[in-house]
DRENDO-1510 file (C-alpha; in Angstrom, 1 decimal, always signed):
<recs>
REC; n; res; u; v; w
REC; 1; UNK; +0.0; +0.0; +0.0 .
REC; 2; UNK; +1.3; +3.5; -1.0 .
REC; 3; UNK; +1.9; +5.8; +1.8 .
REC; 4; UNK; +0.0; +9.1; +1.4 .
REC; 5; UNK; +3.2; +12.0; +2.2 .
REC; 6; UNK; +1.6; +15.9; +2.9 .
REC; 7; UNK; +3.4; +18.6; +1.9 .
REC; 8; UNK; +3.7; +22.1; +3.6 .
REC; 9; UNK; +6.2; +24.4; +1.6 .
REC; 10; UNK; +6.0; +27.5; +0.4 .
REC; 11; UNK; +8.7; +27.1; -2.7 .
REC; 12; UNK; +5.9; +26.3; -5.5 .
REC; 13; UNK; +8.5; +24.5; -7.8 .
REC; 14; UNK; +10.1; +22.6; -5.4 .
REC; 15; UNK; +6.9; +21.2; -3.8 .
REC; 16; UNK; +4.5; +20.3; -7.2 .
REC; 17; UNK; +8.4; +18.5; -8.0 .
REC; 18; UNK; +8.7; +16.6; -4.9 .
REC; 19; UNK; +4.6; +16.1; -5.5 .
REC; 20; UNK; +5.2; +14.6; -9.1 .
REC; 21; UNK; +8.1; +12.6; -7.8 .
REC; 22; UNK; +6.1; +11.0; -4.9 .
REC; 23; UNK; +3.4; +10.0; -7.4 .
REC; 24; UNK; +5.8; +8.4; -9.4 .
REC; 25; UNK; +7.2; +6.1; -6.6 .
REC; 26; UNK; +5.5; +2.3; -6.0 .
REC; 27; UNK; +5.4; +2.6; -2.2 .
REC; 28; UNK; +4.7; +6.3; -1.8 .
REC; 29; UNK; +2.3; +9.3; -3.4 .
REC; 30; UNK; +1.5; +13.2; -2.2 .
REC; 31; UNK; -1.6; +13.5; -0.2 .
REC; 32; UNK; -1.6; +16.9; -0.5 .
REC; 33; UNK; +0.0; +20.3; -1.3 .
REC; 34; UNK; -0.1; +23.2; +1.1 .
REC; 35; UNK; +1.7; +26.5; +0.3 .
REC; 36; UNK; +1.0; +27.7; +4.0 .
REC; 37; UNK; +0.9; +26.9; +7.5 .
REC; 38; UNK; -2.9; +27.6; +8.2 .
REC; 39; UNK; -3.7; +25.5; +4.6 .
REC; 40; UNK; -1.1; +22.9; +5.9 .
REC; 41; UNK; -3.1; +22.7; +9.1 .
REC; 42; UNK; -6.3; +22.7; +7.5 .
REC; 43; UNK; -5.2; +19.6; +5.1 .
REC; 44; UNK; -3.7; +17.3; +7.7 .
REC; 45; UNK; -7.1; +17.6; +9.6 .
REC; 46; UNK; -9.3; +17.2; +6.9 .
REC; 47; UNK; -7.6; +13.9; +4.7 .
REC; 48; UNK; -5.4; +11.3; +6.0 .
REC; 49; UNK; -1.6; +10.7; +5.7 .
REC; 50; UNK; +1.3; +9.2; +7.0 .
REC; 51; UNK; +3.8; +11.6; +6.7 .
REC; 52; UNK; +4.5; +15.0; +6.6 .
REC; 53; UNK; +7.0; +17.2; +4.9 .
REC; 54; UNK; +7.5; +20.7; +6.5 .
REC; 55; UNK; +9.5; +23.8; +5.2 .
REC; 56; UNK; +10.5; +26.1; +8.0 .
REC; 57; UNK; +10.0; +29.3; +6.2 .
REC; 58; UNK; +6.4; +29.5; +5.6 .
REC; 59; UNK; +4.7; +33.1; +5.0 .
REC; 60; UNK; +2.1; +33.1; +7.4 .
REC; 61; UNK; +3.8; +31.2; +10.7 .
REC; 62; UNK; +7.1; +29.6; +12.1 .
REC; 63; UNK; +7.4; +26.3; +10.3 .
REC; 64; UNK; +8.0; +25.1; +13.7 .
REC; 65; UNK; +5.0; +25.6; +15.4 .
REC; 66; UNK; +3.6; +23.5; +12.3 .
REC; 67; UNK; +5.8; +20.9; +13.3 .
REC; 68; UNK; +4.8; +20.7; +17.2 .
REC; 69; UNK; +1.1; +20.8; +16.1 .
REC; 70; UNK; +1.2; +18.4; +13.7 .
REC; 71; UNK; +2.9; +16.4; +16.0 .
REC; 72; UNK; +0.7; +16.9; +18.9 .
REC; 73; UNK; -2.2; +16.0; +16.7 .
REC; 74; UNK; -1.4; +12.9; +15.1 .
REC; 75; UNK; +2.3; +11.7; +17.0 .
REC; 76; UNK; +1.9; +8.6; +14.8 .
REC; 77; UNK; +3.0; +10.5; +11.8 .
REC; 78; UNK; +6.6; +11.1; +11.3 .
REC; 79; UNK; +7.7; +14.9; +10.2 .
REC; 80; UNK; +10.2; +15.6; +7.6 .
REC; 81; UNK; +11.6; +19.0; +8.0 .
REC; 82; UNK; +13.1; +20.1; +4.5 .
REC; 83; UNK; +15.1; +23.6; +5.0 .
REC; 84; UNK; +17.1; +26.1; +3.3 .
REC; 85; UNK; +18.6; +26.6; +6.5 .
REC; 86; UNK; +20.2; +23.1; +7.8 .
REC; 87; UNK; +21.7; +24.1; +10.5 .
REC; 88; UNK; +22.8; +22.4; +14.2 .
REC; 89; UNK; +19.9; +24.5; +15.8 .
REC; 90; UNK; +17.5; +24.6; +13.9 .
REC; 91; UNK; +17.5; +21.1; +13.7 .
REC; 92; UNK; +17.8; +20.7; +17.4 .
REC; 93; UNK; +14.8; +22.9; +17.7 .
REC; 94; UNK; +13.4; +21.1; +15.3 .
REC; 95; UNK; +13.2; +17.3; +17.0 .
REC; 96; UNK; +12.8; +19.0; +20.3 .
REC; 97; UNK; +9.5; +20.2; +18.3 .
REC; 98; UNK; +8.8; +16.4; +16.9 .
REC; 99; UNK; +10.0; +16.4; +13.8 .
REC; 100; UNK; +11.5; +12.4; +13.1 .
REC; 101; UNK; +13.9; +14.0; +10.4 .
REC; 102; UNK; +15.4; +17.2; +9.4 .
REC; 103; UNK; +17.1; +17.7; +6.0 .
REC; 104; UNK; +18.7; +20.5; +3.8 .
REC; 105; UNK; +16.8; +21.3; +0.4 .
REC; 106; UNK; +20.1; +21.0; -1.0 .
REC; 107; UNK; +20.0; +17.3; -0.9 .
REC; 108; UNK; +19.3; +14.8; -3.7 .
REC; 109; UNK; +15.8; +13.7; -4.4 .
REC; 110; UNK; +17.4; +9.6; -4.1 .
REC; 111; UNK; +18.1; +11.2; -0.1 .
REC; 112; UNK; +15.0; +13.0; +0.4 .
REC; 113; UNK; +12.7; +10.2; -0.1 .
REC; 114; UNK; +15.1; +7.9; +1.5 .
REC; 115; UNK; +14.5; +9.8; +4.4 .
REC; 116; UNK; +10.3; +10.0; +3.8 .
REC; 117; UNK; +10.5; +6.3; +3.6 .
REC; 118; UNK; +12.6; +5.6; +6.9 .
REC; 119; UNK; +11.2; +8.5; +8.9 .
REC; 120; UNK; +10.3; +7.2; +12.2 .
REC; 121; UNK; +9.8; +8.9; +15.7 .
REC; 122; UNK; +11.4; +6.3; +17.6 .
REC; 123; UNK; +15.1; +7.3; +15.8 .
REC; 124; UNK; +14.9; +10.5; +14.6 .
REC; 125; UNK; +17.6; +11.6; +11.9 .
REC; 126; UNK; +19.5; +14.6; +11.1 .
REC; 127; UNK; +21.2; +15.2; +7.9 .
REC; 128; UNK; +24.5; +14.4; +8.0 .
REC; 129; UNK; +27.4; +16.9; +9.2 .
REC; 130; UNK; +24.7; +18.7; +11.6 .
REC; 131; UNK; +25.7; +17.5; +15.1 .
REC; 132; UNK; +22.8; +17.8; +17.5 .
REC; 133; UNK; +23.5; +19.7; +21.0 .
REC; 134; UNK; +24.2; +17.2; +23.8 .
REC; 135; UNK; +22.2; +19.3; +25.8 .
REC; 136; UNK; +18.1; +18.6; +25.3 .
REC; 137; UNK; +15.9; +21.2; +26.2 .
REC; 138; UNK; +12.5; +21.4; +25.0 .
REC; 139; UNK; +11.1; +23.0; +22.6 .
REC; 140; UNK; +9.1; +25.7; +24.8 .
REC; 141; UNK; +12.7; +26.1; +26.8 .
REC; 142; UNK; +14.6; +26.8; +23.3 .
REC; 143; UNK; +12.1; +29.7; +23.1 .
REC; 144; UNK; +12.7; +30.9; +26.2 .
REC; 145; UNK; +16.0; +30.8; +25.5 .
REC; 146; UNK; +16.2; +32.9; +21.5 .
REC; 147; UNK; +13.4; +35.6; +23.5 .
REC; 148; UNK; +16.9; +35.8; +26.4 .
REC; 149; UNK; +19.3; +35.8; +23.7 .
REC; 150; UNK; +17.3; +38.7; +22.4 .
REC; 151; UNK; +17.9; +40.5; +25.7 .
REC; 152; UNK; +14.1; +40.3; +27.0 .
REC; 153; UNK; +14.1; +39.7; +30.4 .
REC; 154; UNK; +11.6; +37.0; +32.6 .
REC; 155; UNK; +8.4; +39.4; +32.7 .
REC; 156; UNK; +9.0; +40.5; +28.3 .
REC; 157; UNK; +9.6; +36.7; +27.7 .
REC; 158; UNK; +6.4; +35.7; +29.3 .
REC; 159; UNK; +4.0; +38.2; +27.3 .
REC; 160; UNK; +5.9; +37.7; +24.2 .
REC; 161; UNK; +5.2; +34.0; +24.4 .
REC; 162; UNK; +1.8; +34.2; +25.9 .
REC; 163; UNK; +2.8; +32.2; +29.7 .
REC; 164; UNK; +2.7; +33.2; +33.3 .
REC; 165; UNK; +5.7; +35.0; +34.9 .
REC; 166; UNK; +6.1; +31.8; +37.1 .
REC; 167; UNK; +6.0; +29.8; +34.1 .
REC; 168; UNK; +8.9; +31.6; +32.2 .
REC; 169; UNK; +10.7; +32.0; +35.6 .
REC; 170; UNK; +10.8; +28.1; +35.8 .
REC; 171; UNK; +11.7; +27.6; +32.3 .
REC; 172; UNK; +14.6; +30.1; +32.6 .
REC; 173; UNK; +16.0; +28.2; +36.0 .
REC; 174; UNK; +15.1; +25.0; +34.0 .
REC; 175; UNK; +17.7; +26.0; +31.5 .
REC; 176; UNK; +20.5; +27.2; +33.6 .
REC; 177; UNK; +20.4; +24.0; +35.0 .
REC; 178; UNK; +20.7; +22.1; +32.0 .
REC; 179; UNK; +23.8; +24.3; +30.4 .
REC; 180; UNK; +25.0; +24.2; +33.9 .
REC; 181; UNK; +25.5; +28.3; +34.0 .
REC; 182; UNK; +24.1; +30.9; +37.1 .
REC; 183; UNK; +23.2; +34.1; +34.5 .
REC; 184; UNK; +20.8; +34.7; +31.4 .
REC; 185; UNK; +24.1; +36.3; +29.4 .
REC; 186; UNK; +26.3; +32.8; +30.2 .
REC; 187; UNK; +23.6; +30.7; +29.2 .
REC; 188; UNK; +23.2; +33.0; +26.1 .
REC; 189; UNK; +26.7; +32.4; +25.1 .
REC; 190; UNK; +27.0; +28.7; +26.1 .
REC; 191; UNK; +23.9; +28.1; +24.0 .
REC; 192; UNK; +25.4; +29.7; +21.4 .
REC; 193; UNK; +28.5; +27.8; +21.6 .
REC; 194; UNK; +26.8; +25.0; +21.6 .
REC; 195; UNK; +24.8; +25.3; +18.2 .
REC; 196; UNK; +21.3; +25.7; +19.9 .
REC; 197; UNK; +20.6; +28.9; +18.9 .
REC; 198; UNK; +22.2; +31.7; +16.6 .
REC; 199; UNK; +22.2; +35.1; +17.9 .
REC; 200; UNK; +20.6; +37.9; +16.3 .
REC; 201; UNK; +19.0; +35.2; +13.9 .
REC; 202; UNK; +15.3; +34.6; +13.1 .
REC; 203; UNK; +15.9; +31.0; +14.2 .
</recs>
């Protein structure tokens, strides 16, 4: 039986050619194309599929948020995250979101749906040369940490990501912990030593 595969990527050419090439495989075919993370959203809750293929740079939301609410809503289906932007932390942030695989666009087709096929949640897989942090913080404490790196203090970090003051408090201590520092600026910097975040990036 063919595996039905969703796309969610903004790149037009690149997603009706990774479409057509799915169609063209025995064991796989392209559920659907979305071109934005509320029709991506929309799709995977209206028509069933097996796996999903996410760009990161989507016009309307953080491909990333797509990720952790796909995930959330159906953990059975592996995520493929295809980027522009392969990088350690992104795809750190990536996983920690629930994505089972994250690959550069820049890959071949032959790798791409090598990975489709063998995406599984159990043993996620990052394309190779990225090395992922040996530090794991989740994906609500990597966003605690980018809103520090971005010099916003406890109280700015939770109303810019919509949680109680206790809540970011605990995140922030949670995080300190983890990279084993006692201030917001050393984990800033160990972080970015690190690969889990790039300062003064988007991501």
């Amino acid at each position: 039986m063919r595996r039905p595969v969703l796309l969610v990527d903004d790149h037009r050419v690149l997603a009706d050619s990774l479409a057509l090439s799915l169609d063209l495989q025995p064991d796989l075919c392209c559920a659907a194309v979305a071109h934005t993370a509320r029709d991506g959203l929309s799709m995977a809750a209206a028509i069933p599929y097996a796996v999903a293929v996410v760009d990161l740079q989507l016009p309307d939301a953080d491909g990333l948020d797509v990720v952790a609410r796909l995930h959330e809503a159906r953990p059975a289906a592996p995520i493929v995250v295809l980027t522009a932007h392969p990088k350690a932390d992104l795809a750190q942030r990536a996983l920690a979101a629930g994505a089972a695989a994250f690959l550069g666009k820049d890959l071949g087709l032959a790798d791409i749906l090598a990975a489709i096929r063998s995406a599984d949640p159990a043993r996620p897989q990052v394309q190779p040369g990225l090395r992922p942090s040996p530090v794991a913080l989740t994906h609500r404490e990597l966003d605690v940490l980018r809103q520090l790196s971005q010099g916003r203090d406890a109280s700015r970090t939770a109303s810019t990501l919509g949680i109680s003051l206790n809540t970011a408090r605990g995140h922030i201590k949670s995080v300190l912990a983890k990279l084993g520092v006692q201030t917001q600026l050393d984990a800033v910097v160990a972080a970015e030593r690190l690969g889990l975040i790039t300062v003064g990036s988007r991501y």
